[in-house]
Phi, psi and omega in degrees: 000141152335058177286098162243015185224341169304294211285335159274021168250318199269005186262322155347302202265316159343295183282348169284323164339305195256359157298246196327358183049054199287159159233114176270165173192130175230158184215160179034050199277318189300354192286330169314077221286194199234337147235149174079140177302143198223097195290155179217103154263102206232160175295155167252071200278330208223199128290325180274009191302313164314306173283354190274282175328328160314291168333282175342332214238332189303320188265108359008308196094044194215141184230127177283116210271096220249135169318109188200146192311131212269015152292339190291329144345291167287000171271143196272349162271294178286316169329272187324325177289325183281289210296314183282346183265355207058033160309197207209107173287134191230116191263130204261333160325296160205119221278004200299303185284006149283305192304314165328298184296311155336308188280317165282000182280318171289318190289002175256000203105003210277179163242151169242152172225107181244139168264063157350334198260355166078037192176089152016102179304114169244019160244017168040044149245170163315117187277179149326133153293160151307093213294348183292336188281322194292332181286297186312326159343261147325326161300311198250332206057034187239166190262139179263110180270113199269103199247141188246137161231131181196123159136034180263340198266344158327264183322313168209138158199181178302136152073029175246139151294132175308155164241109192227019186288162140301073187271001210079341231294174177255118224236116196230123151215142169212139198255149195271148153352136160283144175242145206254097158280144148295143173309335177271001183297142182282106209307303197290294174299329160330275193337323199271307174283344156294344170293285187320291197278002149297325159305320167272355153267345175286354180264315172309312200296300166269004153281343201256343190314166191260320173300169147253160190251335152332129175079005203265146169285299176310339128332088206301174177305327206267017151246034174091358189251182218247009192272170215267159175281155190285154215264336148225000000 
């Protein structure tokens, strides 16, 4: 397909990048296949979570085509922008014809970009996942590459007031070995071992952070930071 509205958005997000002066470090970026569909299942921290993962994905040469709620759609400003880049409109009323659309985007080749937990973490641990990447997985025969992004939730995220300051922050997004379903594989466990290995690597992730996490609101409970505890 026809990208004339991805590559000056993406010269855009760059330069707010380098307005905030985030400092990134992407890891297992080669996790990243370079052709053929591909799921990218990421964790949720932040708003920018997309657009960070995105980033991320660029020395692949692959531009992510990401799954998003069809208010974002309905903006007379970000609508025109979602629709020129092939995002992917999504109706949580009903979900049959984004799954659809989803489903014919790997199979043409696309990379996807799913939040499995369907919803922003705001005690920014993982929740239960979404039975949709697994399916669509299994379905389209592509693979899902299990991606963390964190410290994106500095800057905006649900019920904080934003930061848009020049802080530096330091910004982690990493991506996992792709994992390979059978057409029999069993959908609930799947989800439950995708889980697990979006927790280890998101664990990994903050162990390496460069900040402390301690006393921090954007910080879960269980490294010292103040943030609410999770709901499951």
């Amino acid at each position: 397909m026809a990208d004339l509205v991805y590559p000056p958005v993406i010269v855009l997000v760059k330069g707010f990048w380098k307005y905030l002066g985030l400092r990134f470090h992407f890891q297992g970026q080669d996790y990243v296949p370079r052709k053929g569909g591909a799921i990218l299942a990421i964790n949720h921290v932040g708003y920018l979570d997309f657009a960070i993962a995105g980033t991320a994905a660029l020395p692949a040469k692959r531009y992510v085509r990401f799954m998003a709620k069809k208010e974002i759609f309905n903006h007379k400003v970000a609508g025109p922008l979602m629709r020129g880049m092939h995002h992917i409109n999504v109706d949580r009323s009903n979900g049959g014809p984004s799954f659809s659309a989803a489903l014919d985007a790997l199979k043409s080749g696309e990379i996807i970009g799913i939040f499995p937990e369907a919803t922003i973490s705001v005690s920014f641990e993982i929740k239960e996942i979404k039975s949709g990447a697994i399916r669509l997985a299994i379905e389209s025969g592509s693979p899902i590459v299990p991606t963390i992004v964190w410290g994106s939730q500095r800057v905006i995220t649900k019920g904080l007031k934003p930061n848009f300051k020049r802080n530096h922050f330091p910004v982690t997004v990493a991506f996992g070995e792709p994992i390979f379903y059978e057409p029999s594989a069993d959908i609930e466990q799947s989800q439950i071992q995708l889980r697990k290995v979006m927790l280890d690597l998101l664990h990994e992730v903050q162990q390496s952070y460069p900040d402390s996490h301690v006393g921090q609101r954007w910080a879960p409970l269980r490294l010292g930071g103040t943030a609410p505890a999770p709901l499951n």
